[in-house]
matplotlib code that plots the C-alpha trace (Angstrom):
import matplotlib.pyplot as plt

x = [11.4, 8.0, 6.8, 9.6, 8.4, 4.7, 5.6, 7.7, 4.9, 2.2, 4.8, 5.1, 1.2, 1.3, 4.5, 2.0, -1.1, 0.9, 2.5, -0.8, -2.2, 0.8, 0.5, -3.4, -2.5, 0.1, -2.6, -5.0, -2.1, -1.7, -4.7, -3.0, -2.4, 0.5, 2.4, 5.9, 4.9, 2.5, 3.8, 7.6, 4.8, 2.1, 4.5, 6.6, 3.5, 2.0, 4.9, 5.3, 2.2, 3.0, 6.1, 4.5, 1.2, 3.6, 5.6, 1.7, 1.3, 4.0, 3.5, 0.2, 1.7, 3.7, 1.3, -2.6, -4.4, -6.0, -3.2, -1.2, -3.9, -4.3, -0.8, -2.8, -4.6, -1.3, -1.6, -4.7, -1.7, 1.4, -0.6, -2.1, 1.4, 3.4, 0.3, 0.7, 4.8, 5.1, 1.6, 0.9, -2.4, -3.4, -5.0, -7.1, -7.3, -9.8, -7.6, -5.2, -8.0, -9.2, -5.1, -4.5, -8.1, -6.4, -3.3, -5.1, -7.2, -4.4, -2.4, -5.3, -6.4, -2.6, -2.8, -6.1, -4.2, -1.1]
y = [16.1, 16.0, 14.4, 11.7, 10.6, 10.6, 8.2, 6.0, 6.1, 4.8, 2.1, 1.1, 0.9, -1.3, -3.6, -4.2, -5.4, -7.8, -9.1, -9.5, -11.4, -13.7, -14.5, -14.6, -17.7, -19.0, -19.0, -21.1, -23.4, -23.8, -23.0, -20.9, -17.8, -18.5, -20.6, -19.6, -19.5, -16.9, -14.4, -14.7, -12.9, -10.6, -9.7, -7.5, -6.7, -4.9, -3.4, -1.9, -0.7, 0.8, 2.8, 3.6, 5.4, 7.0, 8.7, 9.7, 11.4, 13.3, 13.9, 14.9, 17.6, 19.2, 19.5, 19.8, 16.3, 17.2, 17.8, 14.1, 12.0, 11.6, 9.9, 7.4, 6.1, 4.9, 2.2, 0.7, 0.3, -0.8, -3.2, -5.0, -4.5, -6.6, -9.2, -10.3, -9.9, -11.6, -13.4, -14.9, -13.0, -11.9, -9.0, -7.9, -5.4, -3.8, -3.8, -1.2, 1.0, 1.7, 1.9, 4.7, 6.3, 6.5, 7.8, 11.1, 11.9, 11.8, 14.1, 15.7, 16.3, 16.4, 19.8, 21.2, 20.9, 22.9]
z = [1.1, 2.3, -0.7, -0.6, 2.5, 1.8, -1.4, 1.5, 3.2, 0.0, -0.6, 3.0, 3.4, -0.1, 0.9, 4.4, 2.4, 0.3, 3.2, 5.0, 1.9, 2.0, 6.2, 5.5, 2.9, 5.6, 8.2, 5.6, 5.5, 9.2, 10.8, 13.5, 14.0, 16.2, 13.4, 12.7, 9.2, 9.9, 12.0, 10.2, 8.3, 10.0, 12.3, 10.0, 8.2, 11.8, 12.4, 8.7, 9.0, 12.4, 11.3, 8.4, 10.3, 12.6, 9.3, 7.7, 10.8, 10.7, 7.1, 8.2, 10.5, 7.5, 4.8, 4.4, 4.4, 0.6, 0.0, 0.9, 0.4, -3.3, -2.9, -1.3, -4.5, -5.9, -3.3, -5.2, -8.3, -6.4, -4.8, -7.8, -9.2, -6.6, -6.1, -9.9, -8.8, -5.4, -5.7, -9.4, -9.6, -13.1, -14.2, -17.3, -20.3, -18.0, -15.0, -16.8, -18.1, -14.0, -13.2, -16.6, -15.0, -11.5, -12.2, -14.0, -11.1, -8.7, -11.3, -11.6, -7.6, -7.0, -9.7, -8.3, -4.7, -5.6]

ax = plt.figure().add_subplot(projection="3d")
ax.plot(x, y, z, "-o")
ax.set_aspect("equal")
plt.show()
């Protein structure tokens, strides 16, 4: 259960950075903070990112920190992921390789942990 939690937690932390990048672009558009268009944006984002520190710490409280925080690296590949979904951007053949070179260390850090 622990580990279900700490993956809502990864995907929680990536959902908040693509939704900061999308109010980031509103507030380009506007130029203000204090558009609608931006916070029907940042304010979910904050909040997101709120809920989601408050369930790390409590994941934090259950298990050893080396032990939770190579889950963390799999933000650095969701969030790529939904920016070429939810954003357009586009990545390269060399993109991949450093996503295929992240996933074995966290199996392997999540192995040397266990």
């Amino acid at each position: 259960m622990i580990y279900i939690i700490t993956m809502i937690c990864v995907i929680g932390i990536a959902i908040g950075q693509i939704m900061f990048k999308m109010s980031s672009s509103a507030l380009s558009r506007t130029g203000s903070l204090f558009s609608y268009e931006t916070l029907i944006l940042l304010i979910p984002a904050l909040s997101l990112y709120g809920i989601t520190t408050l369930a790390w710490i409590w994941v934090l409280q259950k298990i050893e920190l080396g032990k939770a925080y190579p889950f963390m690296a799999l933000a650095f590949i969701l969030v790529p992921i939904g920016s070429h979904f939810f954003l357009g951007e586009r990545f390269n053949t060399s993109y991949f390789v450093g996503v295929l070179l992240i996933m074995i260390g966290i199996i392997v850090t999540i192995r040397a942990t266990s």
